[in-house]
C-alpha positions as CSV (number, residue, x, y, z in Angstrom):
1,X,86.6,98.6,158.3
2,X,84.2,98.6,155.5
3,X,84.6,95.8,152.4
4,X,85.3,98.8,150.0
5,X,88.5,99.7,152.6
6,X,89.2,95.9,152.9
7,X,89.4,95.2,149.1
8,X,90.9,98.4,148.2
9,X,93.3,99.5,151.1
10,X,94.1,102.5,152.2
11,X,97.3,104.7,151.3
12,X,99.2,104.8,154.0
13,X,101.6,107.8,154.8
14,X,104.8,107.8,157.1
15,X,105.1,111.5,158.8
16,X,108.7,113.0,159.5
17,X,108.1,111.6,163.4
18,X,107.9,108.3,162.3
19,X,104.2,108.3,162.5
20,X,101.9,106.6,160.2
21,X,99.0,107.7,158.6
22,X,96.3,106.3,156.2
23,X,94.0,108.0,153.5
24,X,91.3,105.9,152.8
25,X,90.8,105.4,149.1
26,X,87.9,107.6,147.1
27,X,85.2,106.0,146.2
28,X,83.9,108.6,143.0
29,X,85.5,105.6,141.0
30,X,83.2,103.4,141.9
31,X,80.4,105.5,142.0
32,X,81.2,106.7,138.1
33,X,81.2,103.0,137.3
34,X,77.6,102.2,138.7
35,X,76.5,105.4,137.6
36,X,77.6,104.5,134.2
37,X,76.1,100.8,134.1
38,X,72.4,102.2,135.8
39,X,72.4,104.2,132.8
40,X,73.6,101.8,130.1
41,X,70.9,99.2,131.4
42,X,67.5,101.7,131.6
43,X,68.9,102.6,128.4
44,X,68.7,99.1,126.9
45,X,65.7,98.3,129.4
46,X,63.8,101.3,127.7
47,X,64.3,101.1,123.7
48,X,66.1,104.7,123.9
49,X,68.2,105.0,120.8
50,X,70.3,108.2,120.2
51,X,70.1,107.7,116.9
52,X,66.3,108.0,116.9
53,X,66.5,111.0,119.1
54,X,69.0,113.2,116.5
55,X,67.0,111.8,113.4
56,X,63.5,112.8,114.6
57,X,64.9,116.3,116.2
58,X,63.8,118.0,112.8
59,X,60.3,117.2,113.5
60,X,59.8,119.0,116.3
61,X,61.3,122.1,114.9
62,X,59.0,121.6,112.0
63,X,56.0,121.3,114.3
64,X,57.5,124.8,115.8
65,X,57.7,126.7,112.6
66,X,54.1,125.5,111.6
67,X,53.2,127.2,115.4
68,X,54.4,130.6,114.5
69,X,52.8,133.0,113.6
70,X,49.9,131.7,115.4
71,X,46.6,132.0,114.5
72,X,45.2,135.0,116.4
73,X,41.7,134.9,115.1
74,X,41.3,131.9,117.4
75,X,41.7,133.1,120.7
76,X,38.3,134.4,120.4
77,X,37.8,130.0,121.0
78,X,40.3,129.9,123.8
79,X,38.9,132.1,126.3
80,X,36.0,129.9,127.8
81,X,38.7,126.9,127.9
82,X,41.1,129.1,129.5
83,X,38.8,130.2,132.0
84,X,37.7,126.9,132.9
85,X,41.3,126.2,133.3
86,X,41.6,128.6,135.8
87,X,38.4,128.2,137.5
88,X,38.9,124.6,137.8
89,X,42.9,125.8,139.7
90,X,41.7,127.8,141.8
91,X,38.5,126.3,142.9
92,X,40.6,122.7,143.1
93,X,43.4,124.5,145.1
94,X,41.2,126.3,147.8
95,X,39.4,123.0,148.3
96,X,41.8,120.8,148.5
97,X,44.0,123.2,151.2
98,X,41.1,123.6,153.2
99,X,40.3,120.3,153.7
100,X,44.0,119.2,154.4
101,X,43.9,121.1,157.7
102,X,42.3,118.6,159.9
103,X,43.9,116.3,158.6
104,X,47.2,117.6,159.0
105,X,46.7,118.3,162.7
106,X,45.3,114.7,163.4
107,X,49.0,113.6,161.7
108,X,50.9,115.8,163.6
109,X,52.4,114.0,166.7
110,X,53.0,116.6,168.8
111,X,49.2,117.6,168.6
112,X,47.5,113.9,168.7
113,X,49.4,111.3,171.1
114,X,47.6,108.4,169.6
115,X,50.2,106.7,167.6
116,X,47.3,105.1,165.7
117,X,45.8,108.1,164.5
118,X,48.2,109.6,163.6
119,X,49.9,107.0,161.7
120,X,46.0,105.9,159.8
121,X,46.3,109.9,158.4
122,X,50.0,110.1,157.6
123,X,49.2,106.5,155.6
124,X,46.3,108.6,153.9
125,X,48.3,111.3,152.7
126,X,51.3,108.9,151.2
127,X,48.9,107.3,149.2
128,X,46.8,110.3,147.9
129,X,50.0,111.8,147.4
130,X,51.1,108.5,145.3
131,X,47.9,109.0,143.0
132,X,49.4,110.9,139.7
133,X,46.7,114.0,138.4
134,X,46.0,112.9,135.6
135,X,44.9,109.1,137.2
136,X,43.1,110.8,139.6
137,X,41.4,113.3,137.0
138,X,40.2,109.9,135.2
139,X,38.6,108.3,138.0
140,X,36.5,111.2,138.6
141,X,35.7,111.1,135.2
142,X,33.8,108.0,135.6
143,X,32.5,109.3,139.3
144,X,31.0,112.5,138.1
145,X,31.1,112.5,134.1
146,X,32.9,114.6,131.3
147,X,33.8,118.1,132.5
148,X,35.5,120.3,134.6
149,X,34.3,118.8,138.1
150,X,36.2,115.9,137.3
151,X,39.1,117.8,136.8
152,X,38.3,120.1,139.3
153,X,38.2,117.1,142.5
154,X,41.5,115.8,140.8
155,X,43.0,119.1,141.6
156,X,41.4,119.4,144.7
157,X,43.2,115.8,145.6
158,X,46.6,116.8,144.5
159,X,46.4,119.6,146.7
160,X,44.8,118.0,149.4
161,X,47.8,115.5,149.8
162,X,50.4,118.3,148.8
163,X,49.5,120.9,151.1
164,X,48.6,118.3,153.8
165,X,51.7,116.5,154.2
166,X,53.8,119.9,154.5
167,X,51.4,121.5,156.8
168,X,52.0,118.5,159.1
169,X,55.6,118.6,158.7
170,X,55.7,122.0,160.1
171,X,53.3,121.6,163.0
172,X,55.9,118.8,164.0
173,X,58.6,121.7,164.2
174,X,56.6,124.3,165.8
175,X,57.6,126.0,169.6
176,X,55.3,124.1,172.0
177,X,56.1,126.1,174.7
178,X,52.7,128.8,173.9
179,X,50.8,125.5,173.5
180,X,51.5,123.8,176.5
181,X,50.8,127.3,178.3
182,X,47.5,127.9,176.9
183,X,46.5,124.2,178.4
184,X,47.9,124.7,181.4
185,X,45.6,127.6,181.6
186,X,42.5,125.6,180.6
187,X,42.1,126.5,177.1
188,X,40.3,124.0,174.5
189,X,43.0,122.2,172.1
190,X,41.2,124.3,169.2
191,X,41.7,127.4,171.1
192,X,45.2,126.7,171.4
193,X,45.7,125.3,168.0
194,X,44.2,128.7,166.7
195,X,46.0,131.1,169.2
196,X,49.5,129.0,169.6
197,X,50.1,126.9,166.6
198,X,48.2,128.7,163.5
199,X,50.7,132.1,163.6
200,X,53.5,129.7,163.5
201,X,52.4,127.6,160.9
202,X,50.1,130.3,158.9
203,X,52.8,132.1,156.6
204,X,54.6,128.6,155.6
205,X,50.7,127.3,154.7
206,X,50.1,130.1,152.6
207,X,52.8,130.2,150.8
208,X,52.4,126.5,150.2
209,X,49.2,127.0,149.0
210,X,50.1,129.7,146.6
211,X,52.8,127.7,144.9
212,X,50.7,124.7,145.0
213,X,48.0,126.9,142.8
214,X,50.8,127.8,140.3
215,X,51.9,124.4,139.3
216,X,47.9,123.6,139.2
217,X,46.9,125.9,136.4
218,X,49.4,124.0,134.4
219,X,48.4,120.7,135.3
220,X,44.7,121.6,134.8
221,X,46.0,122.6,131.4
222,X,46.2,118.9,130.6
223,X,43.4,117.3,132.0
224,X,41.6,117.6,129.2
225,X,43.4,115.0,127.6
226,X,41.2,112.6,129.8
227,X,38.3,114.5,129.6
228,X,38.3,116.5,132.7
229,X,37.6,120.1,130.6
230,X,39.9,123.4,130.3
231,X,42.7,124.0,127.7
232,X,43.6,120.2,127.7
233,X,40.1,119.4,125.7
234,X,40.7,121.8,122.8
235,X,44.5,121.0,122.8
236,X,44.4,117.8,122.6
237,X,41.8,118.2,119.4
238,X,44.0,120.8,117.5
239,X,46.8,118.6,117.6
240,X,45.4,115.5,116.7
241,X,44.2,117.6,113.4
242,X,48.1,119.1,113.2
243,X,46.5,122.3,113.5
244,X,49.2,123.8,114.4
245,X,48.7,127.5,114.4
246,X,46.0,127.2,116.8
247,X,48.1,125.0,119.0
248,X,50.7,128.1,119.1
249,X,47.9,129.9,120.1
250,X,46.6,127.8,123.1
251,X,50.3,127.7,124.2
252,X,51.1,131.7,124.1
253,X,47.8,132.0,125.8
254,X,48.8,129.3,128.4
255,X,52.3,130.6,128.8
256,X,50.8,134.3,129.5
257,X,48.4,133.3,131.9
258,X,50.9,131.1,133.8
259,X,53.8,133.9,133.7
260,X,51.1,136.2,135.4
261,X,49.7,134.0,137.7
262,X,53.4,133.0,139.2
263,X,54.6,136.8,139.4
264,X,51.6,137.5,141.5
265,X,51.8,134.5,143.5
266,X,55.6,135.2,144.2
267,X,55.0,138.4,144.6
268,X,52.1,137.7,147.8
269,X,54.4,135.0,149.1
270,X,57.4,137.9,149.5
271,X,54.5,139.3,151.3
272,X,54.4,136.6,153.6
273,X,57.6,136.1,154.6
């Protein structure tokens, strides 16, 4: 019997037979209660003040009339950002999921029996995967300069320990039995990696990747803010001026370019499965 059980005992019902029977009693109450109290504490640990929160609300309508109408003359300015953005997505995603693949099968266990190995990659990938973007996208600033290659190999890194990690996952759930065949018949491990394990594993990857590159156009949106080029640069300096029709602007453009980019990317991945 637990403590919970032991401090609050259970209801005990006696049947028409004579029989007893206990209910043991819920434990939602207690849940609510800590629920509450984790709340109440970040809360206080925090600074956040409702009353702050329904005061300042006005602002950011304010800031969302001064958006609209946007000032259309300027996309003329957000193309070449916008296309970096993308550039820097797509070029960042490909990278990085190519270069998870080794990886991925060195930290699969049912591919590589050294526990060592496979432990070393699986370490590699927790802390890649630990590394936010925009951290990442700052370090390489200082690696490689100002610019989109800096944002570019933050990307890349993102997707390298996104894309890696799942891939692995799912080599560990694959059907070895078309594996262990090809060996027994003398194939190389590559050649039964390609022929066995890849058209399990392939429309799963895919698809990974191709969600992966959706949420990357919007995080390359940002990386500006550190320096790493696309949207983020020019955003970053049309609010700080409270430009404001221009930020509508670099946001419709934004929203447009994500909204297409995530029908055709759902769209390929109903293809896939």
């Amino acid at each position: 019997m637990s403590l919970y059980d032991k401090i609050f005992k259970p209801k005990v019902y006696t049947l028409s037979n004579g029989k007893q029977v206990s209910q043991k009693r819920s434990r939602m109450p207690v849940i609510l209660i800590l629920t509450v109290a984790a709340i109440l504490i970040s809360a206080k640990v925090t600074g956040f003040s409702l009353t702050v929160l329904v005061s300042r609300i006005s602002y950011f309508f304010v800031m969302l009339k001064d958006m609209f109408p946007p000032d259309l003359s300027y996309m003329a300015r957000v193309w070449a950002p916008l296309w970096d953005t993308i550039k820097m997505s797509l070029l960042g995603s490909v990278i990085g999921a190519l270069l998870c693949i080794p990886f991925a099968i060195l930290a699969s266990t049912n591919l590589v029996k050294n526990k060592v190995v496979t432990a070393i990659v699986k370490f590699l990938f927790s802390l890649v995967r630990t590394l936010p973007t925009l951290v990442a996208a700052l370090i390489a600033t200082y690696i490689f300069g100002l610019g989109t290659l800096a944002g570019t190999v933050a990307i890349a890194v993102f997707t390298f320990a996104y894309c890696g990690k799942i891939l692995y996952e799912n080599i560990e759930t694959v059907e070895m039995g078309s594996y262990e065949a090809l060996g027994a018949l003398g194939c190389h491990p590559l050649s039964c990696i390609r022929y066995s394990i890849l058209p399990q594993v392939l429309p799963t990857y895919l698809s990974t990747v191709l969600f992966c590159f959706e949420g990357n156009v919007r995080y390359a949106s940002i990386l500006g803010y550190v320096g790493a080029g696309g949207l983020g640069l020019i955003l970053n300096e049309k609010i700080g001026w409270r430009e404001y029709d221009r930020v509508g602007m670099i946001l419709i453009a934004l929203f447009i370019t994500v909204v297409v980019i995530e029908s055709l990317s759902q769209w390929l991945r109903s293809k896939l499965s």
